[in-house]
C-alpha positions in Angstrom: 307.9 77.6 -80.1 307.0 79.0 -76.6 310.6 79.9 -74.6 309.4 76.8 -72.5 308.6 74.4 -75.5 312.1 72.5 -74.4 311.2 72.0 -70.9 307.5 70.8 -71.8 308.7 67.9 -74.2 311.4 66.8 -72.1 308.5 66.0 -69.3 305.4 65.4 -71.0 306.8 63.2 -74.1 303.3 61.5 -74.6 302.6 65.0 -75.2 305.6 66.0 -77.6 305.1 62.8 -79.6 301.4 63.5 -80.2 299.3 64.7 -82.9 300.0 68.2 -84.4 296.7 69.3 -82.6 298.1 68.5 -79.3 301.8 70.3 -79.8 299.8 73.8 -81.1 298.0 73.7 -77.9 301.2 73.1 -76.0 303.4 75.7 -78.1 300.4 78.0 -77.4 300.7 77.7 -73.9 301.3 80.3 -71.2 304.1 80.1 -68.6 303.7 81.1 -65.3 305.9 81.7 -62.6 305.4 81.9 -59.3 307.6 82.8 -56.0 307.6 80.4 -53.0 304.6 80.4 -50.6 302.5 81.9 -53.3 299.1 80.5 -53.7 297.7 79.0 -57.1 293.8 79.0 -56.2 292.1 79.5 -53.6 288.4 77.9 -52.3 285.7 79.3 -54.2 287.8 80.8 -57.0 287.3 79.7 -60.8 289.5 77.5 -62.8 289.8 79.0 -65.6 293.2 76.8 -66.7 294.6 73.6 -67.0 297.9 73.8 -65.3 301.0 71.3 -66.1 303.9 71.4 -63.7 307.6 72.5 -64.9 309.4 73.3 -61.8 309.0 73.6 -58.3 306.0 72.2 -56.1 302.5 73.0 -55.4 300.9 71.1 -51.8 297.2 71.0 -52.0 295.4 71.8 -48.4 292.2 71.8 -47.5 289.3 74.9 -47.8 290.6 77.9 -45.9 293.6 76.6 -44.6 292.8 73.9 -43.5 296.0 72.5 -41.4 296.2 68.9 -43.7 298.7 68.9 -47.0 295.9 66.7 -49.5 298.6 66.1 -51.9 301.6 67.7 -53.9 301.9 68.7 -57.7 305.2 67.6 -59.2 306.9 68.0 -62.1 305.4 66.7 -64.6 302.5 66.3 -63.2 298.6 68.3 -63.7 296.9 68.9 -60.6 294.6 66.4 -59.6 291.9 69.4 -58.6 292.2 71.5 -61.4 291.2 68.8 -64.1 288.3 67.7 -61.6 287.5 71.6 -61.9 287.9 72.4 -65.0 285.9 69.4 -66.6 283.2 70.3 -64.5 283.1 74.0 -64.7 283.3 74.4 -60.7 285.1 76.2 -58.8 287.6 75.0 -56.3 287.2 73.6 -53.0 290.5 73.6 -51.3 293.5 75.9 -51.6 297.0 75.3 -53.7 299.9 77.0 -52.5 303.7 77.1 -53.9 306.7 75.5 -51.8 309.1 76.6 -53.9 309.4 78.9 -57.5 307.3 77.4 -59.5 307.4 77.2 -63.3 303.8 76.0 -64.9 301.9 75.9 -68.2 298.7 77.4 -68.0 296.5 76.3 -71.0 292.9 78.4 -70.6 289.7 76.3 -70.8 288.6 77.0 -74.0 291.6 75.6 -75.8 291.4 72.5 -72.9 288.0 72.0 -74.4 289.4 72.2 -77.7 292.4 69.4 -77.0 289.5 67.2 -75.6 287.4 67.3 -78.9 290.4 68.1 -81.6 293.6 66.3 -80.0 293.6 62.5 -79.6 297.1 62.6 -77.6 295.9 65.9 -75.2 292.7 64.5 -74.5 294.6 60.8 -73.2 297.3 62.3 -71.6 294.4 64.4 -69.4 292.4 61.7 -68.6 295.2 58.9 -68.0 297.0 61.4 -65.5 293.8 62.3 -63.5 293.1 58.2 -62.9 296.9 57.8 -62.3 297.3 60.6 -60.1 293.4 60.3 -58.8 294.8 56.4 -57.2 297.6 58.8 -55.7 295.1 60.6 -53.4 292.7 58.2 -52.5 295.7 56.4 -50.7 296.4 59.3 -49.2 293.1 60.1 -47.9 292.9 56.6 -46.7 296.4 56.8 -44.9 295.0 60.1 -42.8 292.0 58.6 -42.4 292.6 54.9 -41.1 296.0 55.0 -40.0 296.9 56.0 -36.9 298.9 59.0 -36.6 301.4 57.3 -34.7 302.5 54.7 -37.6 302.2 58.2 -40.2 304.4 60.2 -38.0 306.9 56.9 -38.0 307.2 56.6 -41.9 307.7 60.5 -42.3 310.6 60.1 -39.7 311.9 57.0 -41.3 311.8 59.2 -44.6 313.9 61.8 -43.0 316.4 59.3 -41.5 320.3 59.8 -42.4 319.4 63.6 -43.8 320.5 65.1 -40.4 318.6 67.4 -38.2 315.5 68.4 -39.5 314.0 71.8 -39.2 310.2 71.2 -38.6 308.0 72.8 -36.6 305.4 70.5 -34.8 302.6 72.1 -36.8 304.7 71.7 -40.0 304.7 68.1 -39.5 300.7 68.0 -38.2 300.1 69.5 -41.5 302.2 67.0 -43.4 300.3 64.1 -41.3 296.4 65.3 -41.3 296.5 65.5 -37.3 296.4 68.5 -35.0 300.1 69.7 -33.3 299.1 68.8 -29.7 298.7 65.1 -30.7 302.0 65.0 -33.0 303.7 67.0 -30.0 302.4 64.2 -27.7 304.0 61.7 -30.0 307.1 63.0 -30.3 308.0 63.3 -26.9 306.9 59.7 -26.4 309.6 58.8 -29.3 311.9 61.0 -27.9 311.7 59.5 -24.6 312.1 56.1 -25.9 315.1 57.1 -27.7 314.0 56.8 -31.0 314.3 60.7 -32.2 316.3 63.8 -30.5 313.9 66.8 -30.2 315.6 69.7 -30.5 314.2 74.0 -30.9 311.8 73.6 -34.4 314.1 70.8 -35.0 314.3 67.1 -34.7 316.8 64.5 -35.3 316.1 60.6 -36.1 318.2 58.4 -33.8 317.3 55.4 -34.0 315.7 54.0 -37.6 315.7 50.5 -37.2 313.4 51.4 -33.7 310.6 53.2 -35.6 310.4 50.4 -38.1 309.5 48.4 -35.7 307.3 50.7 -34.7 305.7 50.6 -37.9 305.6 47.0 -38.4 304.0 46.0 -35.0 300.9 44.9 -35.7 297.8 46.9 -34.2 
């Protein structure tokens, strides 16, 4: 058993509880661990691995840079991009960068190949977590794209609410919405007018919670 073989069936157990084919390829598995702010893949690289999450997080942005966070990778959790990838023998389009140490299992394509043919529990666990997770970014990509930033920037406050200041930069919060700083910085000095948050330096403070969901529940 891999040093990690604990941590793997404590958060894939559809995995641990599978067929004998399917634990060799996760025994056989290589950890990886990365610092913070590292990247995973980069546009245009190979995948050459099927990655499963341990610890930590991985945001997904798009090709070089691109300031708009696509999704994250979670514990427990394969990347949505990498399996796309890897089934199709491309290599990647956007970027995937660490937000924190990040502990993975990194199982090379020709054994992936091998759990689709040989392992009845690998090969469902693969394909039910890319539709589960799949669903996952399509509502994402349909939140950026249809609604307006003002309502986005409104539920990520309202999700910050009670935690104190926060320290975000305008851009760091463009990035988490899809939009560009100058129209998030436009918004929030609307909000702050109105009362509703307390902008502060790289810093922000919700004030009024109960004002932003209104906000987000007036109709267009």
């Amino acid at each position: 058993m891999t040093p990690t073989g604990v941590a793997w069936r404590d958060l894939f157990p559809t995995l641990a509880s599978g067929d004998a084919q399917t634990r060799a390829i996760m025994d056989a598995a290589r950890q990886l661990t990365l610092p913070p702010d590292q990247p995973v893949f980069l546009a245009g690289s190979p995948c050459e691995n099927y990655v499963l999450l341990l610890v930590g997080r991985v945001q997904i942005i798009g090709e070089g840079g691109r300031e708009a966070v696509l999704y994250r990778v979670l514990p427990g959790q394969s990347c949505v991009l990498t399996t796309c990838c890897i089934l199709a023998a491309d290599a990647y389009p956007a970027e995937g960068f660490t937000e924190a140490q990040v502990s993975a299992l990194a199982i090379p394509k020709p054994a992936f190949d091998q759990g689709l043919e040989a392992a009845p529990a690998f090969r469902r666990f693969v394909f039910a977590n890319l539709g589960s997770r799949m669903a996952e970014v399509i509502a994402r990509m349909e939140d950026v794209a249809f609604r307006p930033v003002e309502r986005r920037l409104a539920a990520w406050l309202l999700g910050q609410a009670g935690a104190g200041p926060v320290s975000a930069t305008h851009q760091e919060i463009a990035v988490e919405l899809g939009s560009a700083r100058e129209v998030v910085s436009r918004h929030l000095k609307r909000l702050d007018a109105a009362g509703l948050v307390r902008l502060g330096r790289s810093s922000l403070e919700v004030c009024d919670p109960q004002g932003l969901r209104r906000l987000l529940d007036d109709p267009v």
